[in-house]
C-alpha positions in Angstrom: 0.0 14.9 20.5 1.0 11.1 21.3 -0.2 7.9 20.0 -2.9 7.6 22.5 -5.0 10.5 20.9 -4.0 9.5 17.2 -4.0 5.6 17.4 -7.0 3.3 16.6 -7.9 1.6 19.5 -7.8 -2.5 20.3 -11.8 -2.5 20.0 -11.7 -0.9 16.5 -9.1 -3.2 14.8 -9.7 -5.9 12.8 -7.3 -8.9 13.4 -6.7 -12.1 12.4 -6.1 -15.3 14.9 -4.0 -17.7 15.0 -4.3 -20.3 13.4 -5.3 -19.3 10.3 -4.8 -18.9 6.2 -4.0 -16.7 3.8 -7.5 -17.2 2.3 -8.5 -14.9 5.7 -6.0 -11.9 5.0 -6.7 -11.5 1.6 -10.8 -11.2 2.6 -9.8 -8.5 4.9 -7.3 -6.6 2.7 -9.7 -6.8 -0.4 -12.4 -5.4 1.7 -11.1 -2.5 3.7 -8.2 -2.1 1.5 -5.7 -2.3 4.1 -1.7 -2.8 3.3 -1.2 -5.2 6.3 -3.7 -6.9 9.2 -2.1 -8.0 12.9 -2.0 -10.9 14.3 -2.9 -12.3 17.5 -3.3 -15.9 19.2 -5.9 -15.7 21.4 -9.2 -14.0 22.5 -10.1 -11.5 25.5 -7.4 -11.4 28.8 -5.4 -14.0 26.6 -5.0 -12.6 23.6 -1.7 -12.5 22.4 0.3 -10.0 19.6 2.1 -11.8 17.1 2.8 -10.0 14.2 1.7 -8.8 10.8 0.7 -9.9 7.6 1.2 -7.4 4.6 -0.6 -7.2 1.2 2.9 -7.5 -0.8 4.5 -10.0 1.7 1.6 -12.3 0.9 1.7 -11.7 -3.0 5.2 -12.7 -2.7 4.6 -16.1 -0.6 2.7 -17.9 -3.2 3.0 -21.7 -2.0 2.4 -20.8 1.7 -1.0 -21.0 3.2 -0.5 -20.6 7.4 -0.4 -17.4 9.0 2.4 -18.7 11.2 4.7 -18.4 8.3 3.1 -15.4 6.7 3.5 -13.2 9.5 6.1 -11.0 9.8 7.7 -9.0 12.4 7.5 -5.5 12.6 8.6 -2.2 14.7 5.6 -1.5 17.6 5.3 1.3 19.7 3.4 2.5 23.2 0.5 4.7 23.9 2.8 7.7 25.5 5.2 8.3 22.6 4.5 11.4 20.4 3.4 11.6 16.8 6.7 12.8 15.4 8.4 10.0 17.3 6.2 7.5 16.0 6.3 9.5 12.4 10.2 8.9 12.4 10.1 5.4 13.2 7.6 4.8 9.9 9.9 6.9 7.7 12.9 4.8 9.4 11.4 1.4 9.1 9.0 1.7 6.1 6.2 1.0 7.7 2.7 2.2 7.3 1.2 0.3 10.4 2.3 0.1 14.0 1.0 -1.8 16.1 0.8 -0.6 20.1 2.0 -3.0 22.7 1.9 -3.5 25.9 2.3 -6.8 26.6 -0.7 -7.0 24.4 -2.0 -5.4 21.1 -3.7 -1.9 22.7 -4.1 -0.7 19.1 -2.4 0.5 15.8 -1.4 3.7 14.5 -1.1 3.8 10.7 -0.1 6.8 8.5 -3.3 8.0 7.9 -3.9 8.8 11.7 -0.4 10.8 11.5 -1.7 12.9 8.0 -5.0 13.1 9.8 -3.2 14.9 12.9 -1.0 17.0 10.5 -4.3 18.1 8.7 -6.2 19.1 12.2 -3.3 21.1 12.9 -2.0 18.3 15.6 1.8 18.0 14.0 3.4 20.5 11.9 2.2 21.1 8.2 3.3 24.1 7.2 6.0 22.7 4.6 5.1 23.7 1.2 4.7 20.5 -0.3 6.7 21.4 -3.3 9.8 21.3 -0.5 8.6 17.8 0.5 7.7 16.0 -2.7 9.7 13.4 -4.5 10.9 14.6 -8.1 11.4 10.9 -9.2 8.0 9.6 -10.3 7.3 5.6 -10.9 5.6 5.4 -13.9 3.9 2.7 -16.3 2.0 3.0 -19.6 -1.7 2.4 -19.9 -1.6 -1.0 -22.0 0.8 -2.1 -20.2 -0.6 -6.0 -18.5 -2.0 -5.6 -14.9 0.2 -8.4 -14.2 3.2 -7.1 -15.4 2.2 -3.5 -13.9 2.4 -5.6 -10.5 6.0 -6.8 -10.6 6.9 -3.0 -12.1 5.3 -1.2 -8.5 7.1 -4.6 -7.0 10.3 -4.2 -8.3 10.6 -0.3 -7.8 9.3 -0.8 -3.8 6.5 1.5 -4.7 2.6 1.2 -4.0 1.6 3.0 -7.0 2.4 4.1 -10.6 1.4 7.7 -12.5 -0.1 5.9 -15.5 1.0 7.4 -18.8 -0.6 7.7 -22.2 0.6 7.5 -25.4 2.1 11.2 -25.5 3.6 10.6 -22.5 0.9 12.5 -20.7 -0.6 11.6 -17.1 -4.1 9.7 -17.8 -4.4 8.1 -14.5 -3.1 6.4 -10.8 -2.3 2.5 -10.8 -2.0 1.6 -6.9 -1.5 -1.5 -4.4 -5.1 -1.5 -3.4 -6.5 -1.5 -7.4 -4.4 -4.8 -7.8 -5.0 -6.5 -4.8 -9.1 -5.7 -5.0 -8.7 -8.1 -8.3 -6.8 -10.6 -7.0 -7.5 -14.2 -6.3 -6.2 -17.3 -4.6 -5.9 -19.9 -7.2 -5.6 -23.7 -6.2 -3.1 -26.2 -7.6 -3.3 -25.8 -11.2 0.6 -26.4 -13.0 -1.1 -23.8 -15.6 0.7 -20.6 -16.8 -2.6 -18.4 -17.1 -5.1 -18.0 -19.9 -2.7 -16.6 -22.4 1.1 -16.7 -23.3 2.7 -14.1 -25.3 3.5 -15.5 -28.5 6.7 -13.9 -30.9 4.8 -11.3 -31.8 3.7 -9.9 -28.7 4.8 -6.4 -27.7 4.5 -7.5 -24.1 6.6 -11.0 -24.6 9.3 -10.3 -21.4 11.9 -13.4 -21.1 11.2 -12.6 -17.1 7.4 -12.9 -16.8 6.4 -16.2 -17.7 2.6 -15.5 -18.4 1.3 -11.8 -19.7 -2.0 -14.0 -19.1 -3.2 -14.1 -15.6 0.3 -15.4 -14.1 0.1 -18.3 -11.7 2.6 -20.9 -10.2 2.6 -24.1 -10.1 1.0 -25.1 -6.9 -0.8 -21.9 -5.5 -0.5 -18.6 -6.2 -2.8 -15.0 -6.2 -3.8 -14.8 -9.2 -3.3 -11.3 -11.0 -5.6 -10.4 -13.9 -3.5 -9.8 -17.2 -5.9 -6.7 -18.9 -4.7 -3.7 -19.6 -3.9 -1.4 -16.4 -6.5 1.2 -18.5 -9.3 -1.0 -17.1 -8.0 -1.1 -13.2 -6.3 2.5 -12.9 -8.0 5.4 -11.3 -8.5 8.1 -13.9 -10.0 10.8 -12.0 -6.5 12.6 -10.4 -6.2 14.7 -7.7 -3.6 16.9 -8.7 -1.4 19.4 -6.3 1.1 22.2 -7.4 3.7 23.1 -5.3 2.9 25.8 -3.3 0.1 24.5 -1.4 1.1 23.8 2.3 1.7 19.9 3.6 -1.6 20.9 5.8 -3.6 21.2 2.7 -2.1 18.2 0.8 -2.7 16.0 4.2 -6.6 17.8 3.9 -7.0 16.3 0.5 -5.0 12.5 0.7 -7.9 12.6 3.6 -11.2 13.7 1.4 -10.4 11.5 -1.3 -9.0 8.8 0.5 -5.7 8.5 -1.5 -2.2 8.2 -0.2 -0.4 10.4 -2.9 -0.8 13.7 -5.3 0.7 13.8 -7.8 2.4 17.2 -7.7 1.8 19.6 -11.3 2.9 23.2 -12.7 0.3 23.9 -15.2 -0.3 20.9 -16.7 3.5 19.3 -16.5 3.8 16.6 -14.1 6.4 17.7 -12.0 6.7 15.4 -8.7 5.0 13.5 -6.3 3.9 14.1 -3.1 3.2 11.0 -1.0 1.8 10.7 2.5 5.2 9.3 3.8 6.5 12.7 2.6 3.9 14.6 4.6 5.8 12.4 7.3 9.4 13.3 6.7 8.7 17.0 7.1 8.3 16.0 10.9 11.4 15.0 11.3 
């Protein structure tokens, strides 16, 4: 199968133009909870590719409001190569969006078209999934702030978190898309959020410097500071290792998640990701 047949075409993806501000991004990422939107400069026969703008890369530019710095460049690829080439350059590169070009944006494939081809039987998925998950599993505890759950997924490079009770026990799924549905741009206010932790805080971190909704001096997105209890998805989708990467691609798709966490009985044992699913093509 190549990226023709798996790609989203030009007339089915949603863009941003040059110029433009950060205020437009976010608007698109919050509503069809995408990790990054391209770029172009342009309209119609002119229409130019520039780049993309990602979810995390615009969490981490605070102070900057013009696309034209936002963006970022990024691997691309063309309509003829294959899904497992295209697979190995996400894996390679980290990305989870491609754009196609050919002089001009002719669409993007993304890692849910590749799981969606490995599901229909397009790409290989007969890797037991217990072969293909990752045993090391990015955590976080249910009390812990939303905002400091942020830099946690942030500082591991991870878009999500297994959520952990009291016990210890899974009780949930913390991801990108939960915090960046919440978040706001917040406008010029030298404030440090609604509520410092005092001494006797058992979330006062020396390296956050507001476990109230965190903001920066000049602009900044504005992450709420509640409990990740009140943002995580508690409702798992769980996996055990013998089920095929065919399967696991099947459910990421019906439930519209982009990992499972992977159990024996009821011990949490692994995780299986949709970049996993993509590694098994290599």
């Amino acid at each position: 199968m190549n990226v023709a047949e798996a790609m989203t075409p030009r007339s089915k993806v949603v863009t941003v133009e040059l110029p433009g501000t950060r205020d437009d991004v976010l608007e698109y990422l919050q509503e069809r909870s995408f990790s990054s939107v391209p770029v172009v400069k342009g309209t119609g026969d002119d229409e130019e590719y520039r780049g993309l703008v990602s979810r995390d890369h615009l969490i981490e530019s605070p102070d900057e409001d013009q696309l034209a710095l936002l963006m970022q460049e990024v691997p691309t690829t063309t309509q003829d190569a294959t899904v497992e080439e295209v697979a190995a350059l996400m894996v390679e590169e980290g990305a989870r969006r491609v754009p196609v070009v050919d002089g001009r944006l002719e669409g993007i494939v993304t890692v849910t078209d590749v799981v969606r081809a490995i599901a229909d039987g397009d790409a290989s998925g007969d890797a037991a999934v217990g072969d293909v998950a990752s045993r090391d599993v990015n955590t976080t505890h249910v009390g812990v702030p939303l905002s400091v759950a942020e830099r946690e997924l942030y500082y591991a490079n991870l878009p999500y978190a297994v959520v952990l009770g009291d016990d210890g026990s899974m009780t949930g799924v913390l991801t990108e898309v939960d915090i960046i549905d919440v978040a706001r741009v917040v406008e010029g206010e030298a404030e440090t959020g609604d509520s410092i932790a005092d001494e006797d805080s058992d979330w006062k971190w020396e390296s956050i410097k507001a476990v109230g909704n965190r903001y920066l001096p000049t602009r900044n997105v504005e992450i709420p500071a509640a409990p990740v209890r009140e943002f995580m998805t508690d409702d798992v989708v769980t996996v055990s290792g013998e089920k095929t990467a065919r399967e696991a691609a099947r459910t990421m798709l019906q439930y519209d998640i982009e990992q499972i966490p992977l159990v024996s009985g009821d011990r949490l044992t692994g995780i299986v990701r949709d970049v996993n699913l993509l590694e098994a093509l290599r």
